[in-house]
C-alpha positions in Angstrom: 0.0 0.0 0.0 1.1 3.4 -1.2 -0.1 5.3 2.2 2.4 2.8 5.1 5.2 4.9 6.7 8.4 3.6 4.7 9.9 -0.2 6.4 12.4 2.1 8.3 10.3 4.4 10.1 8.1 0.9 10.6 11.2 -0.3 12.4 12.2 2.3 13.9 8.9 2.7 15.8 8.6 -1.3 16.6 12.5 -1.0 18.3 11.5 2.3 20.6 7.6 1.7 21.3 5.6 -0.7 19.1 7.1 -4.0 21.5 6.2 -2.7 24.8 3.4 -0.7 23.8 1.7 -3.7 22.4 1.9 -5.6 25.4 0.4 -3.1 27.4 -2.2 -2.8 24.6 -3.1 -6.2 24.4 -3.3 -6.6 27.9 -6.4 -3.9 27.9 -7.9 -5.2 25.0 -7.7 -8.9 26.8 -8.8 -7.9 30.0 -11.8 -5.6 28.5 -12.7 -8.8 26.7 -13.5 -10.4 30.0 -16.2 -7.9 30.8 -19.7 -7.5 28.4 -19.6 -3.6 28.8 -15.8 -3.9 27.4 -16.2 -6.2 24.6 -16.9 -3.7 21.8 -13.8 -1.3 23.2 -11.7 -4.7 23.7 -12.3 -5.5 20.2 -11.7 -1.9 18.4 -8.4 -2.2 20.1 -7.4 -5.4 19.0 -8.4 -4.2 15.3 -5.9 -2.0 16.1 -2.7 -4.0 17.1 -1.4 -3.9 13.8 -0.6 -0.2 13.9 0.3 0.1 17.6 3.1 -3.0 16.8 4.4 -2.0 13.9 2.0 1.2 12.1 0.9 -1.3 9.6 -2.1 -0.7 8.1 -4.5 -3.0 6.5 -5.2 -3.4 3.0 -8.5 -3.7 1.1 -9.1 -7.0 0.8 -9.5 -8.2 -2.2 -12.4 -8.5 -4.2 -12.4 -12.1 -5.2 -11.7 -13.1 -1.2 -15.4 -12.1 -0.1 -16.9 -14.4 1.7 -20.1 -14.6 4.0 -19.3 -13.9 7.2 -20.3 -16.0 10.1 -23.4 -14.9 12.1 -23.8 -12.7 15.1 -25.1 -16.3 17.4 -22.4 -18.4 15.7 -19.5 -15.5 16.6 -21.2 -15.0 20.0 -21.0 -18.6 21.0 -17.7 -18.9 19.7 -16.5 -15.6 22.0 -17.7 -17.3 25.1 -16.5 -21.2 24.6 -13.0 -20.6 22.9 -12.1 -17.3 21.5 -11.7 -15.3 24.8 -9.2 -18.0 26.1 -7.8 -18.8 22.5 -6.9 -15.2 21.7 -5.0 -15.0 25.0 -2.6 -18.1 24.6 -2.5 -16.5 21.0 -2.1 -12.9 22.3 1.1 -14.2 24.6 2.5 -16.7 21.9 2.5 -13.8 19.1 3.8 -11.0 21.7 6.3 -13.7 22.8 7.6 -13.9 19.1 7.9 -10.1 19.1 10.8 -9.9 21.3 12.5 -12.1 19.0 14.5 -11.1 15.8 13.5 -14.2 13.7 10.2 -14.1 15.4 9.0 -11.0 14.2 7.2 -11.4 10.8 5.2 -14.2 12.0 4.3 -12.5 15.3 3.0 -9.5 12.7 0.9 -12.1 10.8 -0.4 -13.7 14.3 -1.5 -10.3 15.6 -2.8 -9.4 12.2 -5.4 -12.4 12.5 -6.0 -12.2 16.4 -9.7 -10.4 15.5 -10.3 -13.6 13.9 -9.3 -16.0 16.4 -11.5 -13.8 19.5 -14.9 -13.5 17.3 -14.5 -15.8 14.1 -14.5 -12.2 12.2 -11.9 -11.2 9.4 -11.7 -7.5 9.7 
């Protein structure tokens, strides 16, 4: 995408704030989670972690890609049996892979799809 800060600024940012930033981040987003009054703020800011770890921002997705979403009851139940536990061991095993070198573009990806793994919904 023509509108992402250039790779260096990208870095730059991750080295000096994105890392520990994101772990406080995801900590409020986890923890808001737990609560039904904080869901809908705990989700907006894990929609966000790509830019708070690294200022990435997402790209349309494609045309072609469209698919139906899953439905409100499917996501709910989903939320409440697996995702609020799954995104955590997810949340610690991507931010664990952060404060590695070699670690780093597949903690990206992780956090990119963390929406997914709390509510089943590709944002």
């Amino acid at each position: 995408m023509r509108d992402q800060p250039p790779l260096l600024v990208r870095a730059v940012w991750f080295l000096f704030v994105g890392w520990w930033l994101t772990g406080l981040w995801l900590t409020a987003a986890w923890l808001l989670n737990l609560t039904i009054v904080g869901i809908p703020l705990g989700i907006a800011l894990i929609n966000r972690v790509p830019v708070v770890v690294s200022l990435k921002r997402r790209a349309p997705p494609p045309k072609e890609r469209q698919r139906e979403p899953y439905s409100l009851p499917v996501r709910a139940v989903w939320f409440l049996c697996i995702g609020w536990w799954a995104s955590g061991l997810w949340t610690a095993a991507a931010y664990a892979l952060t404060l590695t070198v070699v670690g780093i573009p597949v903690a990206v990806w992780m956090l990119a799809r963390l929406p997914f793994v709390v509510s089943l919904y590709d944002y």
